[in-house]
C-alpha positions as CSV (number, residue, x, y, z in Angstrom):
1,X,91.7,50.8,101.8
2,X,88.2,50.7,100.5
3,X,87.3,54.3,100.6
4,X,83.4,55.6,99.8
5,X,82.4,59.4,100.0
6,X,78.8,59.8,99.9
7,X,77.0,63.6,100.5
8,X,77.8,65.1,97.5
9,X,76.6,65.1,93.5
10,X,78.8,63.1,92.7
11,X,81.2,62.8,90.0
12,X,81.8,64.2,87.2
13,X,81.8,67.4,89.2
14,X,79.6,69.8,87.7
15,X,78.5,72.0,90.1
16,X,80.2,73.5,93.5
17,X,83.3,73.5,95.9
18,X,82.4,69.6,97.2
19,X,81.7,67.8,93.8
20,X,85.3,69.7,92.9
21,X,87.1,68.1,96.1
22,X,85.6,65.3,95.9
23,X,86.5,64.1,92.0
24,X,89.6,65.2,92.4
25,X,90.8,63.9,96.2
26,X,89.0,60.7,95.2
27,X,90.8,60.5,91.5
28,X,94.3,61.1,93.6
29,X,93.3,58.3,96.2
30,X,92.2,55.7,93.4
31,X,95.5,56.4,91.3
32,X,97.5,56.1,94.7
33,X,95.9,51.9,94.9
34,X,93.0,52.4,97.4
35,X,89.2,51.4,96.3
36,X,87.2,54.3,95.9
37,X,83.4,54.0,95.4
38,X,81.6,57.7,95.0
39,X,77.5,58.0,95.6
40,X,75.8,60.3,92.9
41,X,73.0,61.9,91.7
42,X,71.7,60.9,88.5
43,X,71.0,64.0,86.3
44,X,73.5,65.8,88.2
45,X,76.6,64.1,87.0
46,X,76.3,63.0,83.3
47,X,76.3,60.1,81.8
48,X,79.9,58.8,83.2
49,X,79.3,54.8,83.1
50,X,80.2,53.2,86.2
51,X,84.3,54.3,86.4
52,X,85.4,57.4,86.1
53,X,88.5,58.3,86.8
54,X,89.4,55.4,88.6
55,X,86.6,55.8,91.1
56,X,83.8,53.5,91.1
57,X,80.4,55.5,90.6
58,X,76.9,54.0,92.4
59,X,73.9,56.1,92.0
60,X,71.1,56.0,94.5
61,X,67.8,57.4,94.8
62,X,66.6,61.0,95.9
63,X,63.8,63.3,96.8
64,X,63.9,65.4,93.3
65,X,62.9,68.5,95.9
66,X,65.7,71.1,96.7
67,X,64.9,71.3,100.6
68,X,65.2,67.3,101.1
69,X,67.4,66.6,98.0
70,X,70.6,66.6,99.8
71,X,69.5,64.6,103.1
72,X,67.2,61.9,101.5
73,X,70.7,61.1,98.6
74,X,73.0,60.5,101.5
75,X,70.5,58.6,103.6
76,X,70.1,55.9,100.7
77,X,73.8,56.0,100.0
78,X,74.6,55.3,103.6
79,X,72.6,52.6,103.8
80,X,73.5,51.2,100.5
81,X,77.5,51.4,102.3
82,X,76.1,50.0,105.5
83,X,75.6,46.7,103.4
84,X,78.7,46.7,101.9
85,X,80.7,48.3,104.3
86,X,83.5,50.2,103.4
87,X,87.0,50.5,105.4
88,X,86.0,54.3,105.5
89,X,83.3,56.4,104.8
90,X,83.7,60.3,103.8
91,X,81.0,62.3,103.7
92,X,80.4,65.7,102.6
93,X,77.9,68.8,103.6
94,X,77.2,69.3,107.5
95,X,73.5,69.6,106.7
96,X,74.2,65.7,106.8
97,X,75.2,65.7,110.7
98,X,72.2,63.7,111.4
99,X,72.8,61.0,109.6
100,X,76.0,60.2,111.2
101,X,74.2,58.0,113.6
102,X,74.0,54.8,111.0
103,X,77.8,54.9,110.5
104,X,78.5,55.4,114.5
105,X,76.0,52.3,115.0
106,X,77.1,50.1,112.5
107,X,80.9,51.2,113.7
108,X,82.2,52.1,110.3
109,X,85.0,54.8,110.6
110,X,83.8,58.0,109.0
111,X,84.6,61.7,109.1
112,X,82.1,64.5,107.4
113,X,84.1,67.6,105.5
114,X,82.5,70.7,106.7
115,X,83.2,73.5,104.4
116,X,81.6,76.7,104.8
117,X,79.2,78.5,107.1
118,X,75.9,76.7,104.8
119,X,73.5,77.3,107.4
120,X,74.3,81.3,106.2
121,X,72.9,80.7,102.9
122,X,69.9,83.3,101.8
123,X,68.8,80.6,99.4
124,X,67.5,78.8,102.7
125,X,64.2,79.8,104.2
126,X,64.2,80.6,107.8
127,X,63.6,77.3,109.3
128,X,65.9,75.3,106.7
129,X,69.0,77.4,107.7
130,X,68.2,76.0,111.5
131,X,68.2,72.7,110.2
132,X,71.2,73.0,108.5
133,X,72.7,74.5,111.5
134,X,71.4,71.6,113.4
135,X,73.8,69.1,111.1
136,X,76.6,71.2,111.8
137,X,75.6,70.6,115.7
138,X,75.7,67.2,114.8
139,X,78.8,67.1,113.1
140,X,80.5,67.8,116.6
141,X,78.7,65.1,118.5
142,X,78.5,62.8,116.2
143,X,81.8,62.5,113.8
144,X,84.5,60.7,115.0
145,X,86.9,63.5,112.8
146,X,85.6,66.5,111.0
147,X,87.5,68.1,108.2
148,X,87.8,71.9,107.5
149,X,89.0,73.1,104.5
150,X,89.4,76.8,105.9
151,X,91.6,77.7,109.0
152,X,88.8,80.3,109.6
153,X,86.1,77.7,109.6
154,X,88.6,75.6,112.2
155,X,88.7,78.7,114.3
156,X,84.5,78.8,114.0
157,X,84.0,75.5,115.1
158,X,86.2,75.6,118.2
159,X,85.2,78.7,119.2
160,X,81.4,78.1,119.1
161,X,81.3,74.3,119.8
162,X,85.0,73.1,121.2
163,X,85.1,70.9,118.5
164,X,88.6,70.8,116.7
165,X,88.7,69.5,113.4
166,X,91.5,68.4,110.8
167,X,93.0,70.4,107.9
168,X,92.5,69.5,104.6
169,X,92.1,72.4,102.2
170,X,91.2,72.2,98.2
171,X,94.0,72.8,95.7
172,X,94.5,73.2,91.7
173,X,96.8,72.6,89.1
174,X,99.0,75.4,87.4
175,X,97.7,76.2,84.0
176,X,100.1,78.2,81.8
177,X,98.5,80.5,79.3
178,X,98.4,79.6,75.0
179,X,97.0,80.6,72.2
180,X,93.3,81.6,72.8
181,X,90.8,78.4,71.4
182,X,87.7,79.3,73.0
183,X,87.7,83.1,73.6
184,X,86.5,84.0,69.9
185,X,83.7,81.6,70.4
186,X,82.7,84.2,73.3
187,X,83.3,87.3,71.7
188,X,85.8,87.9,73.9
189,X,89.6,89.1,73.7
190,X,92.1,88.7,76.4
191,X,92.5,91.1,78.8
192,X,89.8,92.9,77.8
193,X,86.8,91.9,80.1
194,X,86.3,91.2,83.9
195,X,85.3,87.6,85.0
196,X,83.0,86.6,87.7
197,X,82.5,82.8,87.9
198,X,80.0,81.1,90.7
199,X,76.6,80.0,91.5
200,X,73.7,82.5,91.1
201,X,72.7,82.8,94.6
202,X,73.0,85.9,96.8
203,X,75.6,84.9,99.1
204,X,77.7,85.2,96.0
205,X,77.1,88.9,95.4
206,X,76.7,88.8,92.1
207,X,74.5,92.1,92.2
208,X,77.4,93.6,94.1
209,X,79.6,92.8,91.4
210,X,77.3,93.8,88.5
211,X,76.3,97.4,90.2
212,X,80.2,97.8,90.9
213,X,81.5,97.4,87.3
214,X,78.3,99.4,86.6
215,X,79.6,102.1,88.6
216,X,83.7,101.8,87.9
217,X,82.8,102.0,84.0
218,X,85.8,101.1,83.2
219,X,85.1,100.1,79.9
220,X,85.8,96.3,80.4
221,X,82.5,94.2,80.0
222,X,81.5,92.3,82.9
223,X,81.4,88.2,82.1
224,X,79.1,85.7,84.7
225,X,80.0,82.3,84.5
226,X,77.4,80.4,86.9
227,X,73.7,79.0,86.9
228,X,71.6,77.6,89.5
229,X,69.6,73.9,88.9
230,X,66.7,75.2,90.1
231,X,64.0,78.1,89.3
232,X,66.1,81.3,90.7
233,X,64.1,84.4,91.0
234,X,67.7,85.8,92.1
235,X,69.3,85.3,88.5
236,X,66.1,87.3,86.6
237,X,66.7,89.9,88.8
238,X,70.2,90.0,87.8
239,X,69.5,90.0,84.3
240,X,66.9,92.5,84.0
241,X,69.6,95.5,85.9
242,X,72.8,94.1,83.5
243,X,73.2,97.2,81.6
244,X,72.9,95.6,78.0
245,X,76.3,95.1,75.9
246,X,78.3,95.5,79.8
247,X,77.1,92.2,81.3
248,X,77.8,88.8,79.3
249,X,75.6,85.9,81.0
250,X,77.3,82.8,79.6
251,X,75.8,80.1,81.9
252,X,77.9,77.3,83.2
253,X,81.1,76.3,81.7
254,X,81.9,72.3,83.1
255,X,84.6,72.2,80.2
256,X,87.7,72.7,82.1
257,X,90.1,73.5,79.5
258,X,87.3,76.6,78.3
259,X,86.9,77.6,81.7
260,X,90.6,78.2,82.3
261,X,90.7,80.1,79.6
262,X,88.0,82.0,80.4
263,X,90.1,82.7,83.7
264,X,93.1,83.0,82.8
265,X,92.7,85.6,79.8
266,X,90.5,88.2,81.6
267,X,91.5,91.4,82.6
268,X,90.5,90.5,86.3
269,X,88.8,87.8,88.2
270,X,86.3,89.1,90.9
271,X,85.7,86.9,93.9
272,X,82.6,87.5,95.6
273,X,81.6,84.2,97.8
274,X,81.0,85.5,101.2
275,X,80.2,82.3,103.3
276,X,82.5,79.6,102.2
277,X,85.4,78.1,103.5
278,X,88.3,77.7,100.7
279,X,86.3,78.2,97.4
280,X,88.1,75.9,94.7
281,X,87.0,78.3,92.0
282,X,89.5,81.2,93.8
283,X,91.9,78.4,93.9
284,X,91.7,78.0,90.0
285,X,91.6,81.5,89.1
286,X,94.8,81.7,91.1
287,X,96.8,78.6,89.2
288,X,95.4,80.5,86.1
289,X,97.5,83.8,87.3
290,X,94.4,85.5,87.3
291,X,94.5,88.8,88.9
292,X,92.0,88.4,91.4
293,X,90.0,91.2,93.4
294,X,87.8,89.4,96.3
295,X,84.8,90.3,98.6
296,X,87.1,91.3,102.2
297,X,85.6,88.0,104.3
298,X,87.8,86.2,106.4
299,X,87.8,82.8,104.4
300,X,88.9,84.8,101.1
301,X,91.9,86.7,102.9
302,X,93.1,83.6,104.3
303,X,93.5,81.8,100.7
304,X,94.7,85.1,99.0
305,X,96.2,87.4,101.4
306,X,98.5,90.2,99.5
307,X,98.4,88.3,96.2
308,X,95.0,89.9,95.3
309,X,93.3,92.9,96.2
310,X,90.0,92.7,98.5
311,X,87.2,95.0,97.8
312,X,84.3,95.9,100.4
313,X,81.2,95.0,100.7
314,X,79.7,98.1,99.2
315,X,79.1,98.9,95.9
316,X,81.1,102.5,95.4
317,X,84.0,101.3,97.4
318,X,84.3,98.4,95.3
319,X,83.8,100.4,91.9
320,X,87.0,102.4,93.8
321,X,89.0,99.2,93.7
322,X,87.9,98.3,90.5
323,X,88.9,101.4,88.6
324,X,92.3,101.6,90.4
325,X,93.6,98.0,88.6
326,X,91.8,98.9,85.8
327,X,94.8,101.9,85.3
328,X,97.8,99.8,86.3
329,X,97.9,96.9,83.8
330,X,101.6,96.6,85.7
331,X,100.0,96.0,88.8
332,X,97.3,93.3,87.6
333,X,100.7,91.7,86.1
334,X,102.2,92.0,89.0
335,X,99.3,90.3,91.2
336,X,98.6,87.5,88.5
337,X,102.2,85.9,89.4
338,X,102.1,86.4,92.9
339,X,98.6,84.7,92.7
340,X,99.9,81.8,91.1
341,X,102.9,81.5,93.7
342,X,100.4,81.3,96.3
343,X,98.6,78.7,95.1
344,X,101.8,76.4,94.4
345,X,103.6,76.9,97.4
346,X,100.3,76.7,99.6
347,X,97.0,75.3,97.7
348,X,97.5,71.8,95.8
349,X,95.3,68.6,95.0
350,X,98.1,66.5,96.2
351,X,98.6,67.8,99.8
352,X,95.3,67.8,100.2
353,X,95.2,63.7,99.1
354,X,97.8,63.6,101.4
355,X,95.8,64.7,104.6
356,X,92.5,62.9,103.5
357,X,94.7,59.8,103.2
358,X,96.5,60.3,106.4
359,X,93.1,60.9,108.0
360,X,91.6,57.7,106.7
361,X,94.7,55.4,108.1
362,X,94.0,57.2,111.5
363,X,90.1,56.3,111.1
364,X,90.8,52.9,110.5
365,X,93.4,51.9,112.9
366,X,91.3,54.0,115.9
């Protein structure tokens, strides 16, 4: 089949949960024989020449503005497919639900991956989180198959539209612990610091995090892997309460092999994405047997359940949790293994190929 996924970044993924699922769903589906073109962003992805991975990379143009970034890249990739017409198109986001009427006119099969509850988002003003919620709207009279990556986020869009949806969740790869290569480069030894990694935005609760470790004083510095593309008011904030020496700001970390080691070395990994569906970063932390602590929302529980310990939404009931695992190393062992059973038995890049695949033979033959 002659697959193209347009509505994210693009590939090489360097930024969030879509660019993740998207490089490495569409890697799987190129290596399994089918023709897989991906639309990107320039800036956004690198200089990757025009294959990577076995995917087929076509840049289009964009409004360079953050509100009408997203809408005005898939809007010229779709029309750049409409000419060439794939056997299926993919697209990401539901802030894109609009634009599903060029694929439903020119009768090209297409489904739109949902993930989480965007629309939620405090980065959003007021009247962008309406349009956003507008797509999602869309998505359910518009998409001929929508994918959810979340059960939770299935159980939202029946319950508030009727509209069911197909499974498809992210996944990782096991990653067994060496030798420390990067850590030193950090100033960091393993075991002794806590990790948080995500974008520096609010629905993230980094300032939870950071006040909680404040309060658990455990001793363990707190390290923030994450940055934002664009001016964030949000991440000055941050870095003006960090208590100096306690908080460690290293930035992003794209390099894989340095940001497993980064999770997989620390004391603990705290989760604390509120509005997603199934966050691939929890997914890697748990193939890295971290021992993960997450914010208590639905979408988290469902991915970790009793392999990880949830913490509330409140600062001093967090630093609770915190300083509990902080005193029973034999416990964080404990929850590192059963996190990494979790993620092999339930969470892996290959089932989910396997649905995306089995979805896109449906689309065609419909």
């Amino acid at each position: 089949m002659r697959i193209a996924i347009a509505g994210s970044r693009g590939v090489p993924a360097r930024y969030g949960g879509f660019e993740t699922a998207v490089e490495e769903i569409g890697a799987r589906l190129a290596a399994r024989g089918h023709e897989v073109t991906v639309y990107c962003r320039r800036g956004h992805t690198g200089d990757a020449g025009d294959v990577y991975r076995g995917m087929r990379r076509i840049e289009t143009a964009f409004l360079r503005r953050q509100s009408l970034e997203t809408l005005s890249h898939t809007a010229t990739a779709l029309v750049h497919a409409a000419r060439h017409r794939p056997d299926v198109l993919l697209i990401m986001n539901p802030a894109n639900g609009p634009l599903l009427v060029l694929p439903r006119l020119l009768r090209i099969p297409c489904a739109i991956h949902v993930d989480g509850l965007d629309w939620e988002r405090s980065k959003w003003p007021p009247l962008g989180r309406r349009v956003i919620l507008f797509g999602a709207w869309c998505c359910t009279k518009l998409a001929p198959a929508i994918i959810a990556d979340s059960h939770a986020i299935a159980e939202y869009y029946r319950a508030r539209w009727g509209r069911e949806t197909v499974y498809a969740s992210y996944g990782a790869e096991p990653w067994t612990p060496a030798e420390p290569k990067f850590l030193a480069e950090y100033g960091l030894e393993p075991r002794k610091y806590l990790l948080a990694v995500a974008r520096i935005e609010p629905e993230n609760n980094t300032e939870l995090l950071l006040r909680a470790c404040e309060e658990a004083a455990t001793g363990l510095p707190l390290v923030i892997v994450g940055d934002t593309p664009y001016a964030n008011p949000y991440l000055a904030r941050l870095k003006a309460l960090a208590a100096p020496g306690r908080v460690r700001f290293l930035g992003a970390v794209y390099d894989r092999d340095r940001l497993r080691e980064l999770l997989g070395n620390a004391y603990a990994y705290l989760h604390g994405h509120s509005v997603g569906g199934t966050n691939p970063i929890l997914l890697e932390a748990m193939a890295c047997r971290a021992c993960v602590l997450y914010l208590d929302v639905p979408f988290n529980a469902e991915v970790v359940a009793d392999a990880g310990l949830p913490f509330p939404a409140e600062a001093t009931r967090a630093a609770a949790v915190l300083r509990g695992i902080a005193a029973d190393p034999a416990r964080a062992q404990s929850l590192r293994e059963a996190a990494a059973r979790r993620q092999a038995e339930r969470y892996t890049w290959a089932a989910a190929t396997d649905a995306y695949e089995a979805l896109c033979r449906a689309l065609v033959v419909s």
